[in-house]
N, C-alpha and C positions, 0 to 999 in steps of 0.2 A: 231658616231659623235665625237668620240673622238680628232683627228686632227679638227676638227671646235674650238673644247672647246681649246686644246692647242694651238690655234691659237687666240686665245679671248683674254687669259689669256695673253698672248704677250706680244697684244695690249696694255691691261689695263695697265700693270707695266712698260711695256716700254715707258709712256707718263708721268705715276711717275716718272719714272726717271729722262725725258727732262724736267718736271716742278719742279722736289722738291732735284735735287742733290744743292750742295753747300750751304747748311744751316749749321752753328756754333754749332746748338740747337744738331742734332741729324747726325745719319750715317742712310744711305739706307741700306737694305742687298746688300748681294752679288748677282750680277748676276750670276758670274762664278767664280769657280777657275781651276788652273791646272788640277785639277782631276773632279771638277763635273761642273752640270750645273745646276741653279735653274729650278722647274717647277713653280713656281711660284702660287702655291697651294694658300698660302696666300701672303701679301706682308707687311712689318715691315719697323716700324721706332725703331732704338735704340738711347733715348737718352741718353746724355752726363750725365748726373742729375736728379736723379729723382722727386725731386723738382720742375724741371719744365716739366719734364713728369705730374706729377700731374695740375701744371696751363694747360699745353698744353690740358689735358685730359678733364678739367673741359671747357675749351673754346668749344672743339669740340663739347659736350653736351649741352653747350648753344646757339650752331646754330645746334642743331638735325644732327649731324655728329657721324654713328656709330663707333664702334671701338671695341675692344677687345683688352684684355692683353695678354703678351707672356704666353704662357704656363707656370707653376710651373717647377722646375728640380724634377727628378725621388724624390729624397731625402725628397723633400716636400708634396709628391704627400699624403694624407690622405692613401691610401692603403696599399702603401710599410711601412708606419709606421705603422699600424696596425700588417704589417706583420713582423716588425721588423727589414728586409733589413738593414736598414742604422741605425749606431748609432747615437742616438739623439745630441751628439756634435759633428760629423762632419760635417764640412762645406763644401762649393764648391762655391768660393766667385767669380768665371767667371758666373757659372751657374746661383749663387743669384742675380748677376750685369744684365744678360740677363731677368732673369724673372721679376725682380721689375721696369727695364727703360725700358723695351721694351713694342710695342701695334703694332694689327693689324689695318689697316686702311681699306676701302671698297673695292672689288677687285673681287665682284663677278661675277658670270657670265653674269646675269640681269644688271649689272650696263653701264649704256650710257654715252656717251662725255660729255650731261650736266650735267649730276648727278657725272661725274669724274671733273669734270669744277668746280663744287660749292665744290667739298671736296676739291680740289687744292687751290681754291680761299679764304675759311675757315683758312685752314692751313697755309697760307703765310701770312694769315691777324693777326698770333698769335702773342702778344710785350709780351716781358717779362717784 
């Protein structure tokens, strides 16, 4: 089913895209670049400020819109410091900037037009 699923996953971010590009607040990810091409595994918003990451995030929660945050960078990850990898004052202030304003939004395989319709309609409805 593999081609079914990658062809799902398409769908779903390719109507994020027609509904949610051209916002101030935040960047879509990349579809493409020169060299790759997203599968669209999951789909992100990175904002501008994470400030209003945080209002944005508290709104979704109050209309029952799930989410997740980006991933930690390797550096913060609980393990690698455990294992000591990385010394404790180095930084990586791209990776910090991606992990603290970035979130995933719905994009799964289960998810329908209406249920992408109410996260679209949530999200446009956010004021700062």
């Amino acid at each position: 089913k593999i081609d079914y699923h990658i062809k799902k996953k398409y769908e779903i971010c390719n109507y994020y895209y027609e509904n949610l590009s051209n916002s101030s607040l935040y960047d879509l990810q990349l579809n493409k670049t020169k060299y790759s091409e997203n599968i669209y595994w999951v789909f992100g918003l990175l904002f501008k400020e994470k400030k209003i990451k945080d209002l944005f995030v508290k709104h979704l929660d109050q209309n029952k819109i799930g989410w997740r945050p980006f991933f930690y960078g390797m550096h913060m990850q609980p393990v690698f410091k455990k294992m000591k990898i990385f010394n404790n004052n180095d930084k990586f202030p791209v990776c910090e900037k991606l992990s603290f304003n970035g979130i995933y939004i719905p994009s799964g395989l289960g998810l329908d037009k209406e249920a992408q319709d109410k996260v679209i309609e949530v999200i446009k409805s956010f004021k700062t």
